[in-house]
N, C-alpha and C positions, 0 to 999 in steps of 0.2 A: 172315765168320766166324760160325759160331752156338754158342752155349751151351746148354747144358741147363739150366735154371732149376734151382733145388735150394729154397731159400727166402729169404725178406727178412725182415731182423733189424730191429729198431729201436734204435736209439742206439749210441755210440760205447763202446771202451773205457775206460774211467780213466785208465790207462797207455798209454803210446806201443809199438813196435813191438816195442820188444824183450822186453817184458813178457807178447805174445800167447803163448796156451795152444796157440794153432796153429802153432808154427814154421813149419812146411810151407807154409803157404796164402802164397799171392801177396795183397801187402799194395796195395791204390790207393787213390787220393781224388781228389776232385772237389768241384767244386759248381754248385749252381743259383742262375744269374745273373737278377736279374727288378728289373725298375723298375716303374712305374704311368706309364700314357700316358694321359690322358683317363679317368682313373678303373677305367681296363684294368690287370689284372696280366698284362705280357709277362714273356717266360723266353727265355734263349739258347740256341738248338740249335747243336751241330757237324755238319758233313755231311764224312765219310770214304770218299774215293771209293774207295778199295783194297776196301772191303766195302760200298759207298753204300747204309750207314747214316744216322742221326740218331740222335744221343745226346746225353750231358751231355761238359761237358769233362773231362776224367778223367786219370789215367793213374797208372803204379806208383811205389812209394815209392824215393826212392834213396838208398842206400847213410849210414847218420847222420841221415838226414833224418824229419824229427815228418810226421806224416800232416797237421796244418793246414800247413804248410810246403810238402809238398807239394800239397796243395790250391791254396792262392795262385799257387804256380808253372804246374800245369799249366794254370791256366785264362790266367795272361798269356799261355804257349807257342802255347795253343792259339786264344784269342780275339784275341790282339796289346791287351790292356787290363788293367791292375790291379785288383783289387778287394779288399776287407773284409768276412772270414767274419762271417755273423750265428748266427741260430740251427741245432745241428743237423738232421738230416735221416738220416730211418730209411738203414741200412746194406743193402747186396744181397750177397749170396752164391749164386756159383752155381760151377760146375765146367766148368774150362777142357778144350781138348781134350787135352790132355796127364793129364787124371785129377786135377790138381793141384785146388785149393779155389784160389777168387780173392773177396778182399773186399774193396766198394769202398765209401772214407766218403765221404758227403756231409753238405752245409753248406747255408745258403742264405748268398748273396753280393751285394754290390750294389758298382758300379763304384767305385774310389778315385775321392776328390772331393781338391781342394786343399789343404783342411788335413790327408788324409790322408796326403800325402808325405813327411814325416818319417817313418811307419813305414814307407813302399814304399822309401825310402830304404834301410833298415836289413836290406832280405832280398837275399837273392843276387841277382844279373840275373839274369832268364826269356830262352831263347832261343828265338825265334821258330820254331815246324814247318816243317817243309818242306812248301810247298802239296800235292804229292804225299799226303801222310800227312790234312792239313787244307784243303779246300779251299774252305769257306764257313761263316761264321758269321752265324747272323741271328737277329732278333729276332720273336717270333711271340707274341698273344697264348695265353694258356695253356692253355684249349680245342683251339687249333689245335694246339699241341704235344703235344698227350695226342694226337693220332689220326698225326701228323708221327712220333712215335718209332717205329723200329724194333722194338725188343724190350720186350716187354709187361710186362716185371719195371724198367723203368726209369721204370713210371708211378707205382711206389708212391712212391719221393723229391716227387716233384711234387703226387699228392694231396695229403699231407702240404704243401707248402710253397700248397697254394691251400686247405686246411683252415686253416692259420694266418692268411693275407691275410683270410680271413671273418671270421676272429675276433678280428681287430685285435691279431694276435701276432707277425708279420713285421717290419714297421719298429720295429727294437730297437736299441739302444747295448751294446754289454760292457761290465761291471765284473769285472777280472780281481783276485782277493783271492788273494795269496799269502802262505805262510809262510816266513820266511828260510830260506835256503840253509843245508847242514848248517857247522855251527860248534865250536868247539872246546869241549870239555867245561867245564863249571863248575870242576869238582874239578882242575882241568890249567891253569887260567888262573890267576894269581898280580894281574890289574889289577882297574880297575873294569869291574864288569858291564856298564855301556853303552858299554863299547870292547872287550869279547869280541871277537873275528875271527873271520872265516871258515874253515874248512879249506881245505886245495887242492882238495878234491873239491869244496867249498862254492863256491869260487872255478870252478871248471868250471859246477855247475850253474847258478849264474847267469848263466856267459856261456849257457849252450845254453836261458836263458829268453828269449833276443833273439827268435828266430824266433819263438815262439807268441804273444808279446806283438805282434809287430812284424804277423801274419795277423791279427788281431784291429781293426786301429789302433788302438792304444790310444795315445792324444793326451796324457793328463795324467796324471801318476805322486805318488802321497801313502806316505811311509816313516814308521814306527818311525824318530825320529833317532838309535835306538842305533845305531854299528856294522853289525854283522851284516844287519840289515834295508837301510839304506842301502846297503851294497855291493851289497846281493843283487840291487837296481833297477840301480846304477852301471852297469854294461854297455846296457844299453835306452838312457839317458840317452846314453853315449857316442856310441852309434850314431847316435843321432835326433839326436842336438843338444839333446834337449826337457830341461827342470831338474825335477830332482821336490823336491814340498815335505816339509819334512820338519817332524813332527808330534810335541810331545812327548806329545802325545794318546795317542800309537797304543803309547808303549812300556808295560814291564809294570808299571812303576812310578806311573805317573799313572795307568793305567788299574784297578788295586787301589785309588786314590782317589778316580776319578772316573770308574765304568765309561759314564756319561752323557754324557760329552764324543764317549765314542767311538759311542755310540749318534747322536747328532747330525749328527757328519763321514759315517757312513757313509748314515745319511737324506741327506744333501745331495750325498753322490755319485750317488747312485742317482736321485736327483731332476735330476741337470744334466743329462742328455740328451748326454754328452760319453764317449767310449769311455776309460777310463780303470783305474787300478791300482793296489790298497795292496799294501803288506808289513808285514807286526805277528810277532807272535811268540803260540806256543800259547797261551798262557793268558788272549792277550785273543781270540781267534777266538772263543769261546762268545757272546763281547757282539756281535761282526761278524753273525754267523750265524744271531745272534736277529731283526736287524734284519732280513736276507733274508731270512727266514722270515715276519714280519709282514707285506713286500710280497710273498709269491709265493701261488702259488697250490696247492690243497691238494695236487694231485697233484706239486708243484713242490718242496712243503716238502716232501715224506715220502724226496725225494734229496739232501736237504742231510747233510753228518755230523753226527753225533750223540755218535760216544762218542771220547776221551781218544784219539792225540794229535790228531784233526778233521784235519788234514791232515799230510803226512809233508814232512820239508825239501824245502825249493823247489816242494815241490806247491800247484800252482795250480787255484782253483774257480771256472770260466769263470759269471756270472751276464748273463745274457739281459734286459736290460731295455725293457719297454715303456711310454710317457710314455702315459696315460690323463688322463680328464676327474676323476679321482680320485685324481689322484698316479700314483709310481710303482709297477709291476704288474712284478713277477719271472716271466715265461714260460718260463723254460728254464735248466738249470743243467747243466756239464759237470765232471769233474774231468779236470787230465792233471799229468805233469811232467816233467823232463828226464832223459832216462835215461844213466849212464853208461858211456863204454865198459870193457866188461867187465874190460880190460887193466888199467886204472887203478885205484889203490886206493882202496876207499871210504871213508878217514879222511880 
């Protein structure tokens, strides 16, 4: 099959699939698989004998599914191996034969290790391709992969991901910082504020935070002990088995007393080298988001938010961590969140 190049975008949406300005365009994801062998940076090629090609492992989004979701998915289907999204990876757009627009995200990815199983745990089973469709996958260092691809638009994900391996910006941790899921109004709740609840839609969006948390591996979970924040993790936790701690730090009440405390917990996340996850509430994000700002980098701060509400319920700000001779170094920041179906109501 050939395509006609059109252009290569860099970076990811904010929003997941339902939220593109393109309805039309055919939605895929992938990513680039690469470890270090002797100081070597290798990448995983697919070889597809139906077009025998070489490319990334890839394919289209399905039906409810987050584009990290499917990401993780198609690379098991296709490599027969689990892995954990790191940083992303400039996006391609070109034009299928059908006239349609096809956009495909990439990641960089590095195989699940053991204590990643509790999140590989937590996502759907990947079903193996039929050799027919996939008929080898192999490891190649990354020079050799740049002249190996097939299509010449599929070297721009790769530059980028051996631009970063130079620059000691690849081997990274997530710190995924969410805001609770939507919750029942102030003025509507008759209890105490740190046992507000969640709406039903709140109660959905946190289940539909499993999968991007669970592509991520995110191993260790820290909550706001109100309510509202603690639910909004409770489904991750179900799934994985994993406990999150819960923090009177992070609610909005100790944090009006003591915005330092939260300045500290989040320096010591970001410093453990551990793929991990808070939930707080709007009006301590400005303290969170100062601290990511101090570790990142200029081009890294000017993506952080900025203004009133910083994030919208249940929206998650994927932070890219990499452990330096200097502490920790913020490389890459994404935002996404769980999108509802349309049918259901948004209270």
């Amino acid at each position: 099959m050939t395509h006609a190049p059109l252009e290569d975008l860099s970076g990811h949406s904010i929003e997941e699939i339902g939220a593109s300005p393109r309805r039309h365009a055919v939605e895929a994801a992938g990513a680039l698989v690469w470890r270090e062998r002797k100081s070597v940076l290798e990448v995983q090629l697919i070889h597809r004998p139906r077009y025998d090609d070489w490319s990334w492992p890839k394919g289209k989004v399905d039906p409810g599914e987050t584009l990290r979701e499917c990401a993780v998915r198609e690379v098991a289907e296709e490599t027969g191996h689990d892995v954990v999204l790191g940083i992303p990876l400039p996006m391609l757009r070109y034009r299928m034969p059908d006239r349609r627009f096809k956009r495909v995200h990439y990641w960089a990815a590095r195989r699940a290790e053991a204590a990643d199983q509790p999140a590989v745990r937590a996502r759907k089973p990947a079903t193996p391709v039929d050799p027919e469709e996939i008929d080898d996958a192999v490891w190649v260092p990354a020079d050799q992969a740049r002249a190996m691809l097939t299509r010449r638009q599929d070297r721009t994900p790769l530059d980028a991901l051996v631009e970063a391996h130079t620059k000691g910006r690849l081997a990274t941790t997530p710190l995924l910082v969410a805001r609770h899921a939507r919750a029942r109004k102030r003025s509507a709740w008759a209890g105490s504020e740190e046992d507000r609840p969640l709406t039903p839609a709140g109660y959905l969006q946190a289940a539909l935070l499993v999968p991007i948390a669970a592509a991520y591996g995110v191993r260790e979970m820290t909550t706001s002990r109100w309510l509202r924040c603690a639910d909004t993790i409770a489904p991750y936790g179900r799934a994985t088995g994993l406990t999150s701690g819960l923090s009177f730090d992070l609610t909005e009440l100790a944090h009006a007393k003591a915005p330092g405390k939260v300045t500290r917990s989040v320096t010591e996340l970001l410093s453990s080298g551990v793929p991990g996850m808070i939930c707080t509430h709007r009006p301590v994000l400005p303290t969170v988001l100062g601290v990511i700002g101090e570790h990142a980098r200029a081009s890294v701060r000017s993506q952080l938010p900025t203004e009133n509400p910083y994030l919208k319920p249940a929206e998650v700000l994927v932070v890219h961590v990499a452990q330096t001779p200097k502490g920790p170094r913020v490389v890459a920041v994404e935002q996404t969140r769980p999108l509802l179906p349309k049918a259901l109501p948004t209270s």
